[in-house]
VEXMIMAR-211862 format. One record per residue (C-alpha): x, y, z; residue number from 1. Coordinates in pm, whole numbers. Each point is the difference from the previous one (the first is absolute). Layout:
N
{X = X	Y = Y	Z = Z	resi = NUM}
...
//
This chain:
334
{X = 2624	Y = -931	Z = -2155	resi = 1}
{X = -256	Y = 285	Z = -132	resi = 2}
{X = -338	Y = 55	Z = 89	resi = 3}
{X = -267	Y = 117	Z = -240	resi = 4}
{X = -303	Y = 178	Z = 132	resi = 5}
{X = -291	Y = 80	Z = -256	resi = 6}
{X = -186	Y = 231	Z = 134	resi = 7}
{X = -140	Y = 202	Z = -311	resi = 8}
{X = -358	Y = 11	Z = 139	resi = 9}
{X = -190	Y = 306	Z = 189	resi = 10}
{X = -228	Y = -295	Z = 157	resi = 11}
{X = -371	Y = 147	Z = -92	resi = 12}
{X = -184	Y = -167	Z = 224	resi = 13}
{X = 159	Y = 155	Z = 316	resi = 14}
{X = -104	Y = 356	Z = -124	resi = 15}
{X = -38	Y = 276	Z = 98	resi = 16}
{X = 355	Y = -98	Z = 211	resi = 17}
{X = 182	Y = -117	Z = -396	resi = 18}
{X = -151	Y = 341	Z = -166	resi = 19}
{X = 328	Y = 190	Z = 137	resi = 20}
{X = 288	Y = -289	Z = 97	resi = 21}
{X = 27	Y = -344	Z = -185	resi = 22}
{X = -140	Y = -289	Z = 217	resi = 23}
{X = 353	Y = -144	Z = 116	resi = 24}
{X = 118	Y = 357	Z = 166	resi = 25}
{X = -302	Y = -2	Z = 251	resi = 26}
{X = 107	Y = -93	Z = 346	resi = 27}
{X = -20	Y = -307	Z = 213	resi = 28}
{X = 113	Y = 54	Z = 358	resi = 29}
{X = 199	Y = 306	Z = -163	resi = 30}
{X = 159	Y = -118	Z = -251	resi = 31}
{X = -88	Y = 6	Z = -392	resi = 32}
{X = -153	Y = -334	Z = -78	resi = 33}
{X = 277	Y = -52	Z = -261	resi = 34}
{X = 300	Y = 76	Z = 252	resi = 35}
{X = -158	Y = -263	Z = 237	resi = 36}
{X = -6	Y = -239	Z = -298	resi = 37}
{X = 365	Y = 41	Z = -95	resi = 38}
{X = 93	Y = -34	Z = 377	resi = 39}
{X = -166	Y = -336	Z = 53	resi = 40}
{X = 167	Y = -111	Z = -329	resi = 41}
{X = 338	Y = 92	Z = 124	resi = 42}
{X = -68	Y = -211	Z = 329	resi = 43}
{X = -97	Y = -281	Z = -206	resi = 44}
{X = 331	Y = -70	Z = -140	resi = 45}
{X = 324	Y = -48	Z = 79	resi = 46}
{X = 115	Y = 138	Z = -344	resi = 47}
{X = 151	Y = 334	Z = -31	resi = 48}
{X = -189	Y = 232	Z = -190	resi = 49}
{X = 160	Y = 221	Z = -228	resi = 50}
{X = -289	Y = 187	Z = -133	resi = 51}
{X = -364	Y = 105	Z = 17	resi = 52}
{X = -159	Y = 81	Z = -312	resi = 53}
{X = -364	Y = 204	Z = 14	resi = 54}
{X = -230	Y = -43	Z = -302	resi = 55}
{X = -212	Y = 306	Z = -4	resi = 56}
{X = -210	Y = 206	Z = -251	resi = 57}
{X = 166	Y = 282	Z = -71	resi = 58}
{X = -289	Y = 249	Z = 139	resi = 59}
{X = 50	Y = -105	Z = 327	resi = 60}
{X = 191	Y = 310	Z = 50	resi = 61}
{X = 351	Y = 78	Z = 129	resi = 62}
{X = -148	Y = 22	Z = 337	resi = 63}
{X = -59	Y = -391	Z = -18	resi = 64}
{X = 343	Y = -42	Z = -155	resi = 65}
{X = 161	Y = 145	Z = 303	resi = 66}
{X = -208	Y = -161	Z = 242	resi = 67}
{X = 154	Y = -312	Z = -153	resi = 68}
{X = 320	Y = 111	Z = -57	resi = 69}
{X = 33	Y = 70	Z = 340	resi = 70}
{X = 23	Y = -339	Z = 117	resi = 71}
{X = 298	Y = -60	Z = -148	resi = 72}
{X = 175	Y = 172	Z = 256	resi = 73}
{X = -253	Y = -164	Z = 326	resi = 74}
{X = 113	Y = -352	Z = -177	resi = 75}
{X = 368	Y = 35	Z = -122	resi = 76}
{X = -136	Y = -105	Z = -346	resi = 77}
{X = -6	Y = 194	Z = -343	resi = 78}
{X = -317	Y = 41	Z = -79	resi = 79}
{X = -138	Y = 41	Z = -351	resi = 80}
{X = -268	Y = 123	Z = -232	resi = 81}
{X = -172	Y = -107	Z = -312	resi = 82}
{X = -295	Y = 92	Z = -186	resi = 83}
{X = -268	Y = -172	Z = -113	resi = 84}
{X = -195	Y = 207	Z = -293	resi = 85}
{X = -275	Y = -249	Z = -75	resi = 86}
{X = -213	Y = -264	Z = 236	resi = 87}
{X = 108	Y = -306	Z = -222	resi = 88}
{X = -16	Y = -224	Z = 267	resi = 89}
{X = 236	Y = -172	Z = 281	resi = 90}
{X = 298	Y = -164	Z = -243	resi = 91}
{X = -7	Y = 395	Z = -206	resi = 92}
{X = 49	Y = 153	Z = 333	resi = 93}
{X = 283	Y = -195	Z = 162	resi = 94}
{X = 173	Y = -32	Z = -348	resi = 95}
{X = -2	Y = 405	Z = 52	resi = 96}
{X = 262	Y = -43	Z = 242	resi = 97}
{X = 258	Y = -127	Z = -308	resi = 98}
{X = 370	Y = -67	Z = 138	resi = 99}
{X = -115	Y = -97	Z = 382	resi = 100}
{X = -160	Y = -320	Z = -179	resi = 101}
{X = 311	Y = -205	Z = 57	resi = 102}
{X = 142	Y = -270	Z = 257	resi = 103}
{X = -192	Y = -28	Z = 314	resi = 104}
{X = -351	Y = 182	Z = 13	resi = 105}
{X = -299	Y = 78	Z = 218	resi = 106}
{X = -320	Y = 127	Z = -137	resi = 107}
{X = -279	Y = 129	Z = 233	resi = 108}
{X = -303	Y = 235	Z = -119	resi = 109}
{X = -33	Y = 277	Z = 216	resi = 110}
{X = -339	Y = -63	Z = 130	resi = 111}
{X = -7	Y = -252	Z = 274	resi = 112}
{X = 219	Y = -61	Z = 316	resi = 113}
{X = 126	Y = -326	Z = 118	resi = 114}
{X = 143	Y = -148	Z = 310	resi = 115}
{X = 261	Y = -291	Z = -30	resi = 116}
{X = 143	Y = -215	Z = 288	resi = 117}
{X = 282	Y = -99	Z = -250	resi = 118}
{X = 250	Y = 46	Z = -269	resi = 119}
{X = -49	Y = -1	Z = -396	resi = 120}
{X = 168	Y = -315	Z = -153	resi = 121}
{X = 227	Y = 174	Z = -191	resi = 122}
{X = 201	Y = -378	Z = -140	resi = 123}
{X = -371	Y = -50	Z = -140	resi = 124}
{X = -44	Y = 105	Z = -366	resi = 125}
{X = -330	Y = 172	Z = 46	resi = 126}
{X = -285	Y = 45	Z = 290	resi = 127}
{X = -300	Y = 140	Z = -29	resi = 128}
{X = -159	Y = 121	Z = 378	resi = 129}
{X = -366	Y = -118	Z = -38	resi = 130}
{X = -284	Y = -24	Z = 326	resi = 131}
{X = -332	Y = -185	Z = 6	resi = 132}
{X = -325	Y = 197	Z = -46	resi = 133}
{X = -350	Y = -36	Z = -22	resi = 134}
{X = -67	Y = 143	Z = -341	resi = 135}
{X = 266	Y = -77	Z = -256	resi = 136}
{X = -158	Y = 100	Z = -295	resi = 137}
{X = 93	Y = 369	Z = 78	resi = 138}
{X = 420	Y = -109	Z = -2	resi = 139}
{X = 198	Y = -128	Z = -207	resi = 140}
{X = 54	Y = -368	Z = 157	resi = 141}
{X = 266	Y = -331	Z = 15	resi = 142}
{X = -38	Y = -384	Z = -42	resi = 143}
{X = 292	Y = -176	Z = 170	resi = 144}
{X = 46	Y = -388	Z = -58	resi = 145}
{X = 38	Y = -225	Z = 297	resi = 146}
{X = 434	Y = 150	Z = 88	resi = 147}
{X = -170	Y = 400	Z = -17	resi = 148}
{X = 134	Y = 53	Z = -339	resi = 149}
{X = -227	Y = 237	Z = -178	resi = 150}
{X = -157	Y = -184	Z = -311	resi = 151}
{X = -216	Y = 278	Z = -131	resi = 152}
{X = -68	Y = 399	Z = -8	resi = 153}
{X = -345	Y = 88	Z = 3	resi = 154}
{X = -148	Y = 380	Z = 21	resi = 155}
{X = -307	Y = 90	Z = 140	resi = 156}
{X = -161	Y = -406	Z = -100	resi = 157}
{X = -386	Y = 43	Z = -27	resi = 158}
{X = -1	Y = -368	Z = 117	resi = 159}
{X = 167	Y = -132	Z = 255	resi = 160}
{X = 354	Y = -126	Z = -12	resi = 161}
{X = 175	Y = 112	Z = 286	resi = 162}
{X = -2	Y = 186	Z = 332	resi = 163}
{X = 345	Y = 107	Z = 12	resi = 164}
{X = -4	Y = 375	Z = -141	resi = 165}
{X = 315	Y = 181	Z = -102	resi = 166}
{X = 65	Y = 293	Z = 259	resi = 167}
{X = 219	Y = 172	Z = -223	resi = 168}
{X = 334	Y = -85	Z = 133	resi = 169}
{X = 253	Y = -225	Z = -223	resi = 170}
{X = 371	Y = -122	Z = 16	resi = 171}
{X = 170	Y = -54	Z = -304	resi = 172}
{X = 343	Y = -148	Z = -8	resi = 173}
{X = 77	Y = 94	Z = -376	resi = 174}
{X = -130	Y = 373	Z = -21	resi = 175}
{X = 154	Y = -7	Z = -343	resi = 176}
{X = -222	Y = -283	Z = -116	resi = 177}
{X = -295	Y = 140	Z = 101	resi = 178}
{X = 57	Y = 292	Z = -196	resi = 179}
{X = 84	Y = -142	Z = -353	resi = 180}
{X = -371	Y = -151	Z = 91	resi = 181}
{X = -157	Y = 240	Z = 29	resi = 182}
{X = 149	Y = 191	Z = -246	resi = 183}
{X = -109	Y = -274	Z = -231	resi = 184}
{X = -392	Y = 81	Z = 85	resi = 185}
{X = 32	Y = 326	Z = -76	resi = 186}
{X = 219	Y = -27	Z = -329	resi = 187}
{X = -275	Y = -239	Z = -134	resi = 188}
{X = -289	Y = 172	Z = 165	resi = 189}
{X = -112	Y = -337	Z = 198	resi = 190}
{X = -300	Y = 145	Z = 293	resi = 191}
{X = -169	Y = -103	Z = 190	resi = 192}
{X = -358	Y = 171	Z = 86	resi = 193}
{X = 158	Y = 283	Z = -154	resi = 194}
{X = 304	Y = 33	Z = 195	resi = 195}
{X = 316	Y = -158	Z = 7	resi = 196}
{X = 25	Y = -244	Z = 239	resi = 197}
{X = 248	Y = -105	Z = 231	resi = 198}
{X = -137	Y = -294	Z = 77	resi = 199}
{X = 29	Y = -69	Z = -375	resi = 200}
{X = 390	Y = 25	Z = -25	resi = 201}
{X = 54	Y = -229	Z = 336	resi = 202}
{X = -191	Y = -249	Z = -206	resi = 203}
{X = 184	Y = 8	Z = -304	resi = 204}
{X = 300	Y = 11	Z = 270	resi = 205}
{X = -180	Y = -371	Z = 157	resi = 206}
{X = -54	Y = -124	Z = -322	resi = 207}
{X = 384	Y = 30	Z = -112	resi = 208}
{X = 125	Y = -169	Z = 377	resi = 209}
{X = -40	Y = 282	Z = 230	resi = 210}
{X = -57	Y = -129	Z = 370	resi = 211}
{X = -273	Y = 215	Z = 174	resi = 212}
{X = -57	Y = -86	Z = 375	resi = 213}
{X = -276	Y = 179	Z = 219	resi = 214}
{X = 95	Y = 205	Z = 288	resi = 215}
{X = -229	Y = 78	Z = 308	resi = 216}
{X = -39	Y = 281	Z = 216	resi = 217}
{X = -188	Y = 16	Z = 376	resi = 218}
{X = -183	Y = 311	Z = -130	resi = 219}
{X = -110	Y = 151	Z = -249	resi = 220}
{X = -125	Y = 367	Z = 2	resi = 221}
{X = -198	Y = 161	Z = -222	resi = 222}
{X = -8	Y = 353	Z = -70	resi = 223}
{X = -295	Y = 13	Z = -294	resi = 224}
{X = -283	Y = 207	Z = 155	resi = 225}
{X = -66	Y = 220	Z = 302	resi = 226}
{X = -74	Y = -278	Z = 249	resi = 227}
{X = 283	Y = -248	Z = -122	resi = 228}
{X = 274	Y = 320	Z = 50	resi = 229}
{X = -135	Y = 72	Z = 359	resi = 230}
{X = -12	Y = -386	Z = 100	resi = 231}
{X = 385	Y = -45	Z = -138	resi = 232}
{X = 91	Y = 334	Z = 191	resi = 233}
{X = -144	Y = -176	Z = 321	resi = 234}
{X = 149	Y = -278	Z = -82	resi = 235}
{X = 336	Y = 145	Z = -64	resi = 236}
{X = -36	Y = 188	Z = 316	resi = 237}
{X = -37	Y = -346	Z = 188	resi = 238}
{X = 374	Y = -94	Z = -179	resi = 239}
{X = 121	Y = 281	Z = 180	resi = 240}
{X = -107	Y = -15	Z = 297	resi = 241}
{X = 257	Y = 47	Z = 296	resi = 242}
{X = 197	Y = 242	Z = -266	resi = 243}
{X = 20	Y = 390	Z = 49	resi = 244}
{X = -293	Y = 103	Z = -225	resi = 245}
{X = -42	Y = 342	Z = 142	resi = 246}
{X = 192	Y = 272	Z = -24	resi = 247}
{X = 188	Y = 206	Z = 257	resi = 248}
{X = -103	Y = 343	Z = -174	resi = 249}
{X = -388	Y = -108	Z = 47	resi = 250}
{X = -204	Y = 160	Z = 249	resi = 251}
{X = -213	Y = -209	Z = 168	resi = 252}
{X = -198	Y = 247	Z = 260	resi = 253}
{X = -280	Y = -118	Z = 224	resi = 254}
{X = -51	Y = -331	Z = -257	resi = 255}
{X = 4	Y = -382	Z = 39	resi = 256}
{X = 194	Y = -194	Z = -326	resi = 257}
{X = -74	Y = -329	Z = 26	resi = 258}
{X = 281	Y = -231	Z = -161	resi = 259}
{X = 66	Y = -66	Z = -273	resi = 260}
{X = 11	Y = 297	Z = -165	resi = 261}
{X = 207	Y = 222	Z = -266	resi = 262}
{X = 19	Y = 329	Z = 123	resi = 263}
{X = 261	Y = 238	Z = -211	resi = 264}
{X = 173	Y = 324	Z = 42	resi = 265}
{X = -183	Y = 295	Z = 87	resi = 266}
{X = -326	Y = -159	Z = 68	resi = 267}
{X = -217	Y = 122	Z = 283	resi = 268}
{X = -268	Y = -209	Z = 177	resi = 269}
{X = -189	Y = 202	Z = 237	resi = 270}
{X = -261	Y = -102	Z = 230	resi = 271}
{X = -57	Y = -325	Z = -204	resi = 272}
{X = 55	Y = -378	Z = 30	resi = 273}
{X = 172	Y = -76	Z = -290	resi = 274}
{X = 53	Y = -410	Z = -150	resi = 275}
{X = 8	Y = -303	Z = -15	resi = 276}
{X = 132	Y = 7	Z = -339	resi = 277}
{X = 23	Y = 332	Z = -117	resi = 278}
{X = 233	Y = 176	Z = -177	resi = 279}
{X = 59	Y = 377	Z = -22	resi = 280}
{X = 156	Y = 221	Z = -207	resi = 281}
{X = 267	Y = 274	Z = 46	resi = 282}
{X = -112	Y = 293	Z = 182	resi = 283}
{X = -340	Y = -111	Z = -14	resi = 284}
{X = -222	Y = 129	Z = 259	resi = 285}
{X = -237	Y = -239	Z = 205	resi = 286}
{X = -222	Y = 167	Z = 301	resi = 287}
{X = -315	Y = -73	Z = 151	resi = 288}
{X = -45	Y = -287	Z = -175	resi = 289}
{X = 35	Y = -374	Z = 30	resi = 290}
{X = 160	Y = -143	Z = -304	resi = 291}
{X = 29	Y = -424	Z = -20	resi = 292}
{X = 78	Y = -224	Z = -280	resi = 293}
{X = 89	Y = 227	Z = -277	resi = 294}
{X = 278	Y = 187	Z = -201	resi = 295}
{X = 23	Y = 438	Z = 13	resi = 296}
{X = 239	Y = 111	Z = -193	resi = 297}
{X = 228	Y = 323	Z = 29	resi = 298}
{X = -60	Y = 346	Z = 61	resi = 299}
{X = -401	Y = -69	Z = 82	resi = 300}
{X = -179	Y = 144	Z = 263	resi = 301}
{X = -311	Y = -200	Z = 184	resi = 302}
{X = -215	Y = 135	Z = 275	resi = 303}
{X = -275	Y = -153	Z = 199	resi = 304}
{X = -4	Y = -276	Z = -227	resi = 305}
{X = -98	Y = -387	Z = 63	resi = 306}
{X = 196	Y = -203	Z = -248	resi = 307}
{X = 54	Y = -376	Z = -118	resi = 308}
{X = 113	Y = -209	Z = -254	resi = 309}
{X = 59	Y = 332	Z = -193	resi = 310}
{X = 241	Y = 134	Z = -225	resi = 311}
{X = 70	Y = 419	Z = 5	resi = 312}
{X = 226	Y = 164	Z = -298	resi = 313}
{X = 253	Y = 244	Z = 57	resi = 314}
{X = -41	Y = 395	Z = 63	resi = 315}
{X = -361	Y = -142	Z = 118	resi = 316}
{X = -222	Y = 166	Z = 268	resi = 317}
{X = -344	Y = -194	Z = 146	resi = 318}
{X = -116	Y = 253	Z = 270	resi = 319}
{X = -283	Y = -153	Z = 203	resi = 320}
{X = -219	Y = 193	Z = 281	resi = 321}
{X = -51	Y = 3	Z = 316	resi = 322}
{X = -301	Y = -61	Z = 180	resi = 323}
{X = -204	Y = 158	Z = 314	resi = 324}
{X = -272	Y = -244	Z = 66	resi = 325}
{X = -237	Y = -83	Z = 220	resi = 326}
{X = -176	Y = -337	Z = -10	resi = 327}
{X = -232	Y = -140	Z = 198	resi = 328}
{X = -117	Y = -343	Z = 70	resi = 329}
{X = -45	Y = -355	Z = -191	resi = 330}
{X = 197	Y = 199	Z = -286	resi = 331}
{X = 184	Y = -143	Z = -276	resi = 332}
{X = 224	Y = 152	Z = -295	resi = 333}
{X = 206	Y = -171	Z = -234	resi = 334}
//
């Protein structure tokens, strides 16, 4: 079995952090968000996987290509590369990935984490992973009948059809199939909202006797915006708990780290309390401070700094003062 990951993006709305990476290489509890992606997927089968293919734009950089690369090696699995040159849309970008479309498949878009208490369905022809939410008309959503086939493909319905959004994760028994479908919308140019869809080949896929079944997962974590990233690093963090998350080359002098927390190699935390749910960086320096909630990334320096619910870029330095005060009475700052 292969598994595609489209991750072609930057992800613009978590600038400034996307202006130098692409969205799926910034961390969660240490890891690239993409590399904890392809790890859950490997626990969620009992298929071997014999490859990993990356769609990427090709100005990512070869820094990004052997960040990925690299985890060939960490998983025993070649990995693989493959460009996309235009944003044409979900079926253009995982057709990019040519020869891997065949036999057993798993799709997942790079941008959200998942946690699964069991195994894909592999004997089933096709599932597509779908959770309830609030406001549908923002995904692309399911109808099931009454025996949780899917009936119907919907994106982004201004009306309401459905609750069940797609979360970007699909099995596909006949990867082969899938590909002469899509294939098909781009030889005869069929879009939809000015993309080509892949909701629109697993419909033409339905139409012709195609089984699609829903999956569920306990959680789904988004990783869209500033706020979503830290809550899915806490909550990551809380997976973990009970693990070794901090390194033995850390220094941690005169501090309090309150579990669970990431702390990598190098990193100093001085005079601080340091957590819940905070990650840090290589050889990033923490002191006088009291950091909770958030993610610092490598090779930053913070001093005398009060921080939540943050996120701080690499090769970063927030240098706060101290104060000599003296305050009297029935006194109150904020």
């Amino acid at each position: 079995m292969n598994i595609i990951i489209p991750m072609a993006g930057w992800g613009t709305r978590l600038r400034p952090h996307t202006l130098t990476i692409p969205k799926p290489m910034l961390p969660i509890a240490g890891k690239p968000i993409v590399q904890r992606l392809v790890e859950d997927l490997i626990k969620s089968t009992d298929e071997k996987i014999d490859n990993i293919v990356f769609i990427i734009r090709e100005d990512f950089g070869k820094k990004i290509e052997e960040q990925l690369m690299a985890m060939s090696p960490a998983l025993n699995i070649p990995c693989h590369i493959r460009y996309q040159d235009q944003p044409l849309g979900t079926a253009h970008a995982i057709l990019c990935a040519g020869d891997f479309l065949n036999d057993r498949i798993v799709v997942a878009f790079a941008d959200t984490l998942f946690k699964m208490n069991f195994k894909i369905e592999t004997a089933k022809e096709g599932v597509i992973f779908v959770q309830k939410v609030a406001d549908p008309s923002a995904f692309g959503v399911v109808k099931l009948d009454a025996e949780g086939v899917i009936t119907d493909f919907v994106e982004k319905p201004k009306d309401f059809v459905s609750d069940l959004a797609i979360i970007g994760i699909y099995y596909f028994r006949d990867g082969t199939r899938l590909r002469a479908e899509m294939q098909y919308l781009i030889d005869n140019n069929i879009m939809g909202k000015g993309e080509y869809q892949l909701t629109d080949a697993m419909e033409n896929m339905k139409r012709k006797g195609v089984r699609f079944e829903q999956g569920t997962v306990q959680d789904w974590l988004d990783c869209g915006n500033k706020n979503a990233t830290v809550d899915t690093n806490a909550v990551y963090l809380g997976y973990l708990k009970g693990t070794k998350l901090v390194s033995d080359t850390a220094e941690i002098s005169h501090s309090v780290v309150i579990e669970p927390c990431f702390i990598d190699e190098g990193a100093r935390i001085l005079n601080s309390v340091v957590g819940p749910y905070v990650s840090v960086g290589k050889n990033t320096v923490i002191e006088n401070s009291v950091i909770r909630k958030s993610i610092i990334q490598s090779n930053s320096v913070l001093k005398n700094k009060l921080i939540e619910n943050s996120m701080v870029g690499n090769n970063t330095k927030l240098l706060g003062k101290s104060e000599d005060l003296s305050i009297g009475d029935y006194v109150t700052t904020e």
